[in-house]
C-alpha positions in Angstrom: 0.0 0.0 0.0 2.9 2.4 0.9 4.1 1.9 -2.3 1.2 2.4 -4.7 0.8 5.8 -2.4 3.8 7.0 -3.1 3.9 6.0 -6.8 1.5 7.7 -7.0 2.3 11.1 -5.0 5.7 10.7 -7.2 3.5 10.6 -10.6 1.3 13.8 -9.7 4.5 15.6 -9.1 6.1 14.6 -12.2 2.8 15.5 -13.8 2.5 19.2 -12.0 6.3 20.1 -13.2 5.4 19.1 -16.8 2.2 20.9 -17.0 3.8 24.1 -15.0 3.6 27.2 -17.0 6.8 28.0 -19.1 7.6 32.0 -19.3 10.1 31.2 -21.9 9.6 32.7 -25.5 7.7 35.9 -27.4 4.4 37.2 -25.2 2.1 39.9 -26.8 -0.8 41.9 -25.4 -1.9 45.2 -24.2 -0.8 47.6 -21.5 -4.6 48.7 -20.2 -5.9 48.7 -23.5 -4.3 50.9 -25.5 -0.5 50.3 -25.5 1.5 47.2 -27.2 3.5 45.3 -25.2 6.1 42.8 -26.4 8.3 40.3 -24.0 11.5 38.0 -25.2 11.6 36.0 -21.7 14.2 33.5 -21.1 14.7 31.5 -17.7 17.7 29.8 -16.0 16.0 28.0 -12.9 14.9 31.0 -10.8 16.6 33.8 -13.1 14.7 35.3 -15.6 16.2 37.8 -18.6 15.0 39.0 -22.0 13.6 42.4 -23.8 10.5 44.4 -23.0 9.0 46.6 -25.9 6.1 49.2 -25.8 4.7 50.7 -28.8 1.9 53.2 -28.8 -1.1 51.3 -30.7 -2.5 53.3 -33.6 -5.3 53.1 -34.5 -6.5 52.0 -30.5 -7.7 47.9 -31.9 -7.1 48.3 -35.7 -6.7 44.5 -36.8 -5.6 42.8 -33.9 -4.3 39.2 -34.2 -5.5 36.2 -31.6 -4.2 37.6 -28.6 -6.0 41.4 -28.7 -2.0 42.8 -30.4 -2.0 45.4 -33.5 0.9 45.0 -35.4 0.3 48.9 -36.1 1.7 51.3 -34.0 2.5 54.9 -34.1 5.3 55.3 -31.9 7.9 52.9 -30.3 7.7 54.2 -26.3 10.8 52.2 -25.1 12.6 48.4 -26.3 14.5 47.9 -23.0 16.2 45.2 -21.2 14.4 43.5 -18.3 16.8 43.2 -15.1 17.0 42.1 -11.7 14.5 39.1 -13.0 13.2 36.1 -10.9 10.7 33.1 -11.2 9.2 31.5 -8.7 6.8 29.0 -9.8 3.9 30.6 -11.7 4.8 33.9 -10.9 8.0 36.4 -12.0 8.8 39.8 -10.7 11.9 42.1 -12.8 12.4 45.7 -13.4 13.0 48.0 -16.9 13.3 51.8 -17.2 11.4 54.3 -18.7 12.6 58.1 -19.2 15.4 56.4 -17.0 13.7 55.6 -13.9 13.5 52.5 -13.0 9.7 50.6 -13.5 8.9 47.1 -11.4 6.7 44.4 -12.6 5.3 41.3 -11.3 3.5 39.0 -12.7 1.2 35.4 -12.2 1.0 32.7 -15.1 -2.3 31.0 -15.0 -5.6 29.9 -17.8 -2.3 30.4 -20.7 -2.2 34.1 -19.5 0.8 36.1 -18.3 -0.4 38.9 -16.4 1.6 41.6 -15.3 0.7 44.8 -12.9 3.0 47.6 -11.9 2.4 51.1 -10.3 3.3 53.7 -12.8 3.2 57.3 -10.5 0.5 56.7 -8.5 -1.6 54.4 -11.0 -1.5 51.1 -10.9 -1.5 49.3 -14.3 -2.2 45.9 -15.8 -0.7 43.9 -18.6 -2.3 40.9 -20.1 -0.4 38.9 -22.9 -0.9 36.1 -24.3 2.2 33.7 -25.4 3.1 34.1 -29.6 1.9 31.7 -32.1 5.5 31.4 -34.5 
């Protein structure tokens, strides 16, 4: 009995690590509906490196693709390189800059969803992206 218990304890945790979210590779969505955001994420265990982009979206939901992003945008606002990054289980936390200050970010994985918030002044905003179809 002891054993088939913890087979089976040993087969649900192999199970939860495969079906754990991933953060690696190209996520797209929307800053609060009306800006682009584009992130490059790569992880080594806990670290957690790669390129943020924000483009200004012109015209506000012209054409989007699958995941709410327009590939049409009127200005880029800032392609930066994402720092001081960790990952701990389905959530990640790292920092860019914009106008040079620094900006912090966390954010939860969960329903194929990477959603990030951050306090821009005294606003707090929230990302939702989506993971790229190549």
């Amino acid at each position: 009995m002891k054993k088939i218990l913890l087979s089976a304890v040993l087969l649900f945790s192999v199970i939860a690590v495969c079906l754990a979210g991933t953060f690696d590779g190209l996520w797209k969505g929307y800053i609060e509906g009306q800006y682009n955001l584009t992130l490059n994420l790569k992880t080594d265990g806990a670290k957690l490196t790669g390129e943020f982009a924000l483009v200004d979206n012109n015209p506000k939901g012209y054409n989007p693709d699958d995941t709410g992003y327009s590939p049409y945008v009127a200005a880029q606002l800032g392609k930066n390189t994402i720092t001081d990054g960790k990952v701990d289980g389905n959530n990640i936390s790292f920092t860019t800059t914009f106008n040079g200050k620094p900006v912090y970010y966390k954010g939860v994985f969960a329903d194929d969803k990477l959603v990030l918030t951050t306090t821009f002044g005294t606003q707090n905003v929230k990302a939702t992206l989506r993971m790229a179809k190549l």
